[in-house]
N, C-alpha and C positions, 0 to 999 in steps of 0.2 A: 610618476610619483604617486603613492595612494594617500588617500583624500586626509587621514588622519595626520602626516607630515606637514604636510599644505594647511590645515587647521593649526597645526602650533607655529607656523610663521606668519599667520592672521593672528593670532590672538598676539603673537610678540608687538605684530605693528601697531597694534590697539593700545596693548598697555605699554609699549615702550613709546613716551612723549620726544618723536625729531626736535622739537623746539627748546628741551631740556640741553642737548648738544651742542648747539650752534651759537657763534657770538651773538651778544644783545641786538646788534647793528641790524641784524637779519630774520629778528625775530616774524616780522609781520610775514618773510618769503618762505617758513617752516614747512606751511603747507603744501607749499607749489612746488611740483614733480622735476626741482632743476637741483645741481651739482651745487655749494654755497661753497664760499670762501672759509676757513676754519683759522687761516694765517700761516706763515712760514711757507707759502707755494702749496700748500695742499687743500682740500677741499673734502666735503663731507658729501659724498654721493648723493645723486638721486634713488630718491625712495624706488621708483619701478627698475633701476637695474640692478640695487641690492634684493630685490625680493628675486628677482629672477639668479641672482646667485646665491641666495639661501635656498630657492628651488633644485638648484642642480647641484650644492652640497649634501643635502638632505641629511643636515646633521638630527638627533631623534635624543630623547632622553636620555640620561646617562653618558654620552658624546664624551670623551676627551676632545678640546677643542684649541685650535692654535690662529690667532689673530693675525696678522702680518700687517703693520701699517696701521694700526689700533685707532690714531685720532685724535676725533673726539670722543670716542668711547663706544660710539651709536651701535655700532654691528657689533661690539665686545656685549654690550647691551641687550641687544637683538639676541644675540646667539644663547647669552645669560639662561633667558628666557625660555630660549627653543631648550636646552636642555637638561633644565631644573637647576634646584640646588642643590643635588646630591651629587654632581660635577663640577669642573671647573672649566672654563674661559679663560685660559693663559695669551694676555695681550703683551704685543710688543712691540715697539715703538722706536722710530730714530731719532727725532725730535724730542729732547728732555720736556721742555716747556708743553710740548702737547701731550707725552706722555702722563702729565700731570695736570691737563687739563681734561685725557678723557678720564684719568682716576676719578677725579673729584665728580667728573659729571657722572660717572656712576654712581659714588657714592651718595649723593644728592638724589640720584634714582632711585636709592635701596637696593641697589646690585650689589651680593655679596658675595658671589660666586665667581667672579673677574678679579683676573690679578693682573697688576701690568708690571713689565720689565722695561726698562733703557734696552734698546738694543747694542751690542755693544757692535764695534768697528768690523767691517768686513767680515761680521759672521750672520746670515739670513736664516732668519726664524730665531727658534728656541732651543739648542738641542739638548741641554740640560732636562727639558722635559719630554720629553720623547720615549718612543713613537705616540704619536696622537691619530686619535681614529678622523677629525677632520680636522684643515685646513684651510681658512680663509685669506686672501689676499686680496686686498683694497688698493695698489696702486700695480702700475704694469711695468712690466719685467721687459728687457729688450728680449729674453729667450726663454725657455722652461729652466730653472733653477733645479741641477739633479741634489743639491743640498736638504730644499723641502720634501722632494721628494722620500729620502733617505728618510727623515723627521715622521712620517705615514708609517702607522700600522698594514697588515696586510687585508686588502680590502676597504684601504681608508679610503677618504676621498681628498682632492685638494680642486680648492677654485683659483682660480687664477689669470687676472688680465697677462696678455703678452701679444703686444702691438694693439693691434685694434681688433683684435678679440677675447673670447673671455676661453678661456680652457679648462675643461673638467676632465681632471684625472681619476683614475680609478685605478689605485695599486693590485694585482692583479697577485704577482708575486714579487719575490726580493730585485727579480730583474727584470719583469713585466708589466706595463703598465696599458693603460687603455683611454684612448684621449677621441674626447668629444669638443668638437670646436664649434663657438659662438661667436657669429660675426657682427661686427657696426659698430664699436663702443669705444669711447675714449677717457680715460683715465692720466692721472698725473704719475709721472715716474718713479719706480719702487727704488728709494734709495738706499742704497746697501752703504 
């Protein structure tokens, strides 16, 4: 990754406040590098393994960008960030209630470049907006979903837990892809 990509996922974690996202309950645990509870069985990652999956998306300015698993907002946020306002952050969400709890924590942020969606029943991602040049995915897949895939530009990327590691795709062509696997990670299940 060169050094200028890696400088806009520092400056994201700088100005994007973790403790803007998280229930009241948990405000004083913001800082500490652990997974929190957000409610309805899911949780808001820890800070060091979302930065290591904004590393290996290496989403960059201008990014079309696709959320899976949205939140509380944080990485719809994060990603916001990483690549300006002249893009969008298309989040989406299975959970109504959280859906609309990471809306407003964005909007409380001054994110105005994240939009979120309901996800609707037994369809994964967004494909209404589609292809997207990246792809993030916040909770783990029992298998590689060829759905998101499909949803990828050529040459996009997609992050994605699947069991207990993290997988980076790299769309290669319409039939080719290129898969880099990260091991040790645990994550809550991507509910479809």
């Amino acid at each position: 990754m060169n050094g200028r990509k890696n400088n806009l996922i520092e400056k994201a974690f700088k100005e994007i406040n973790r403790s803007n996202f998280i229930l009241p309950q948990y405000w004083d645990s913001a800082g500490l590098d652990v997974p929190l509870p957000i409610g309805f069985g899911q949780t808001i990652s820890q800070p060091t393994t979302v930065k290591f999956m904004l590393e290996w998306l290496e989403a960059e300015l201008g990014d079309k960008v696709l959320d899976v698993g949205s939140g509380s907002g944080w990485t719809a946020a994060l990603l916001s960030n990483i690549i300006g306002d002249a893009s969008v952050v298309y989040a989406v969400e299975r959970v109504a209630k959280l859906m609309k709890f990471g809306e407003e924590n964005c909007q409380r942020a001054g994110i105005k470049n994240a939009k979120f969606f309901l996800a609707k029943k037994d369809v994964l991602g967004l494909p209404r907006f589609a292809p997207y040049n990246r792809i993030l995915v916040s909770a783990s897949a029992g298998e590689l979903p060829p759905e998101l895939i499909k949803q990828l530009k050529i040459n996009g990327k997609l992050v994605i837990p699947v069991g207990s590691s993290i997988l980076e795709i790299t769309k290669k062509s319409k039939n080719d892809i290129e898969i880099n696997e990260h091991f040790g990670f645990t994550f809550v299940p991507l509910i479809k």
